[in-house]
C-alpha positions, 0 to 999 in steps of 0.5 A, spaced: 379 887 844 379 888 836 375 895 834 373 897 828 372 904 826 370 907 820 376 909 816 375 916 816 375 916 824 381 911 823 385 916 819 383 922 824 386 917 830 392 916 825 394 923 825 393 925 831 397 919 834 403 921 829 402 928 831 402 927 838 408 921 838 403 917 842 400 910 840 394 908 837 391 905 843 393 910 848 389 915 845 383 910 842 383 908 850 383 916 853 377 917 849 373 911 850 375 913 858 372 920 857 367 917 854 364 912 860 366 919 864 362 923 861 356 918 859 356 916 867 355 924 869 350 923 863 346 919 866 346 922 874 343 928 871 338 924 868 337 920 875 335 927 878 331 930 872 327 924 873 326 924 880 319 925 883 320 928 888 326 933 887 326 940 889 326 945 884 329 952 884 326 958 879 332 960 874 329 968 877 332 965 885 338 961 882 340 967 878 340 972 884 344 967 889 349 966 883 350 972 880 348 977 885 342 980 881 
């Protein structure tokens, strides 16, 4: 697969990878990884803030039954 990034990025990708003594491709594919993690927990958040029929509690309940308030 080829990427092309901006040159400023690559710099950044260049250094770190020199700073780390880790290869280019290992750190671009770790943040890619992360990326389609977070994105997918992105999306199931957003799922449920959409549903119709989901159950809402009032921030004044959940901050009594988390914080003891």
């Amino acid at each position: 697969m080829l990427l092309r990034l901006p040159r400023a990025v690559a710099d950044e990708v260049d250094r770190l990878a020199a700073d780390l003594h880790q290869p280019r491709n290992h750190l671009v594919a770790e943040a890619v990884t992360f990326y389609l993690a977070e994105r997918a927990d992105l999306d199931v958040a957003l799922e449920r803030l959409r549903d119709p029929n989901a159950d809402w509690v009032p921030h004044r309940d959940a901050k009594r039954v988390l914080l003891g308030d």
